[in-house]
C-alpha positions as CSV (number, residue, x, y, z in Angstrom):
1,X,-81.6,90.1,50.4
2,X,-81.9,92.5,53.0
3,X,-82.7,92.6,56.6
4,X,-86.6,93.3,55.9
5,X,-86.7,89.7,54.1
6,X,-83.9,87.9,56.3
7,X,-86.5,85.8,58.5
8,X,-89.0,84.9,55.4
9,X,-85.6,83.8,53.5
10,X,-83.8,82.2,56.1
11,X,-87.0,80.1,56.6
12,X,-87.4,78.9,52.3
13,X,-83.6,78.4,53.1
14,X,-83.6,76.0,55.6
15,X,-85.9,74.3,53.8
16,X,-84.7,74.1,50.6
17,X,-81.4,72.9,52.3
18,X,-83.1,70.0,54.0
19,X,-84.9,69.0,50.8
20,X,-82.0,68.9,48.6
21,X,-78.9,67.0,49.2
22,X,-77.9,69.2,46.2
23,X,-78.9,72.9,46.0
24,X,-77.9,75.6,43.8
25,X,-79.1,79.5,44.2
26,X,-79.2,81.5,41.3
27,X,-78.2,85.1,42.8
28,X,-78.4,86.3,39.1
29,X,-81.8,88.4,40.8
30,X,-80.1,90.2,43.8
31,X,-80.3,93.7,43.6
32,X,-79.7,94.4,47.0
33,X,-77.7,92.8,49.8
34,X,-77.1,93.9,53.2
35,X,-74.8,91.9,56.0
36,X,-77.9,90.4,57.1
37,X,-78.5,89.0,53.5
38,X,-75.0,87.8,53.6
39,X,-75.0,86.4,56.6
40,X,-77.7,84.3,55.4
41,X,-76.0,83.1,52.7
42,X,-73.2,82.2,55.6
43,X,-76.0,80.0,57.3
44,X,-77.0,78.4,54.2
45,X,-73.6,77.2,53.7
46,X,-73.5,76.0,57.3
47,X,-76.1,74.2,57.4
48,X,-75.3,72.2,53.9
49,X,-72.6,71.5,55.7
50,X,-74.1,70.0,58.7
51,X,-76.5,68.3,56.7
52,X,-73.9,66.5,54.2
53,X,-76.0,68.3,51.4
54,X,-74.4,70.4,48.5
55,X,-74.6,73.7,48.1
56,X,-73.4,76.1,45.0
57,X,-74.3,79.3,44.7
58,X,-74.7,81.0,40.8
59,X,-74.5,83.5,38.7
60,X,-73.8,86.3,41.1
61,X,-75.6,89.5,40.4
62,X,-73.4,92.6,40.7
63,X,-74.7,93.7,43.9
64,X,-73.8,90.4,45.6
65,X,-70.0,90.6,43.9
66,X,-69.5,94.3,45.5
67,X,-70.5,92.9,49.1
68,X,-68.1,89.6,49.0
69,X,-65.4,92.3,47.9
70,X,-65.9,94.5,50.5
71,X,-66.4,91.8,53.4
72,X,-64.1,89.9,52.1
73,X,-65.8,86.7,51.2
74,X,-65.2,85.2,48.2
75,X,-62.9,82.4,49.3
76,X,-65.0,82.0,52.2
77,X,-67.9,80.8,50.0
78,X,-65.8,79.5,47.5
79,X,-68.1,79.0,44.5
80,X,-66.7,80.4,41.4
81,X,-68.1,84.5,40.8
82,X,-69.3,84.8,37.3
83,X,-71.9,87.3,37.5
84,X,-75.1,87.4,35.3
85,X,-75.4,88.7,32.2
86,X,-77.5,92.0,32.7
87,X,-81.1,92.1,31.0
């Protein structure tokens, strides 16, 4: 989830998030995540939001973990952070 990939994701996003009044995202494949990455997983959350839809984000791959640390985040999303099991 990096800046390269931010407009193709934000675009399955969106999607998705329409689709689904209930939507989980299964981060357990994120090796790497930038601020644009994150901030996409900002949007997402807005956008459930505005939508009335559901959104819960899952198993949280290592590399996601380190950048809510480091930004700060982890209440902000507020889903539980139980990363994947590696393998």
């Amino acid at each position: 989830m990096t800046i390269y990939r931010a407009n193709e994701l934000k675009q399955s996003l969106l999607a998705a998030i329409r689709e689904a009044p209930v939507l989980e995202i299964d981060l357990s494949a994120v090796t790497e995540i930038d601020t644009a990455g994150v901030q996409l997983l900002m949007l997402a959350r807005k956008a459930a939001q505005a939508n009335g839809h559901a959104l819960r984000m899952v198993a949280h791959s290592a590399a996601v973990v380190e950048a809510f640390e480091l930004l700060n985040l982890a209440a902000y999303f507020g889903d539980p952070i139980v990363i994947a099991p590696a393998g």
